[in-house]
C-alpha positions in Angstrom: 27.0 2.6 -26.0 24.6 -0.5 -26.2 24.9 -0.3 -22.3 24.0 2.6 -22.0 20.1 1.5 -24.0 20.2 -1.0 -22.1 20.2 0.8 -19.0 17.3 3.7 -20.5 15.1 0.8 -21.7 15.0 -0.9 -18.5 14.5 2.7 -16.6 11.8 3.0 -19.1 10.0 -0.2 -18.6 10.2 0.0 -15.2 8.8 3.3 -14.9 5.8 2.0 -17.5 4.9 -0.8 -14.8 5.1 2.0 -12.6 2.5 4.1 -13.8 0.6 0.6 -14.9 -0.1 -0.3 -11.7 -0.9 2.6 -9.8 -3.5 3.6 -12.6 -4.8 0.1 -12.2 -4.6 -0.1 -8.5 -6.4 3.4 -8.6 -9.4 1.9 -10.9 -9.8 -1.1 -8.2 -10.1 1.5 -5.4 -12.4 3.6 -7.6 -14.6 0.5 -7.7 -14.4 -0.1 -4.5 -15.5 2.7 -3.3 -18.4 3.3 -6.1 -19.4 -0.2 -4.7 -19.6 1.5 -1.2 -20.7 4.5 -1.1 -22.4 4.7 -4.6 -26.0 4.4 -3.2 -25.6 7.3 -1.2 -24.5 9.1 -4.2 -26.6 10.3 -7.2 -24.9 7.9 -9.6 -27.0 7.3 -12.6 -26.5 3.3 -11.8 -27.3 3.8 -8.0 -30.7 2.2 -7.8 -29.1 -1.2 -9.6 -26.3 -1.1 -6.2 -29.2 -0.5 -4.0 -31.1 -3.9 -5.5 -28.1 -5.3 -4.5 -27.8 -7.5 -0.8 -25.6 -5.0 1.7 -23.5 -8.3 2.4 -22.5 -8.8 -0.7 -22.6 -5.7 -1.7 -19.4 -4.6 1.5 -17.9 -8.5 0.7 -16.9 -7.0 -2.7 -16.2 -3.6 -2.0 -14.1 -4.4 0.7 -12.2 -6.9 -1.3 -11.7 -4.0 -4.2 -10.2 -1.6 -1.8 -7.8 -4.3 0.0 -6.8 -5.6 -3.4 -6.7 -2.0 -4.8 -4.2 -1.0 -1.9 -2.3 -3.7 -2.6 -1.6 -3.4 -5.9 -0.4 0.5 -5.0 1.6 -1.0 -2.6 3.2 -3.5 -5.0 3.4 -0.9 -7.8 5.2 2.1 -5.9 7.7 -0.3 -3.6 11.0 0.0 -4.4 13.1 -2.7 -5.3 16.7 -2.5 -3.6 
């Protein structure tokens, strides 16, 4: 019997880190792509990203979405 919890809490933690990370992952990409195209958008905040310099401005988004996709990666591969 105390196997048995043992085994459902761990199922259950693991599938918490699951769903941690790809929400997290998906707020990154969300970012990243706010950062990106949000100018071209009518976002409330899209004058303040076109004040911004376009270097930067593509330096960080393009760092959001790699690290975004990463993190999916991370959080939905399977550990055998």
């Amino acid at each position: 019997m105390e196997n048995n919890f043992r085994t459902r809490q761990k199922k259950s933690l693991t599938l918490m880190r699951t769903i941690y990370g790809v929400a997290i992952s998906l707020l990154i990409l969300s970012v990243g792509l706010v950062v990106f195209f949000g100018s071209q958008w009518n976002l409330p905040f899209s004058a303040a990203l076109t004040e911004l310099d376009p270097l930067m401005r593509y330096l960080f988004g393009g760092l959001c979405l790699l690290y975004g996709a990463f993190r999916m990666y991370r959080s939905v591969k399977k550990e055998y």
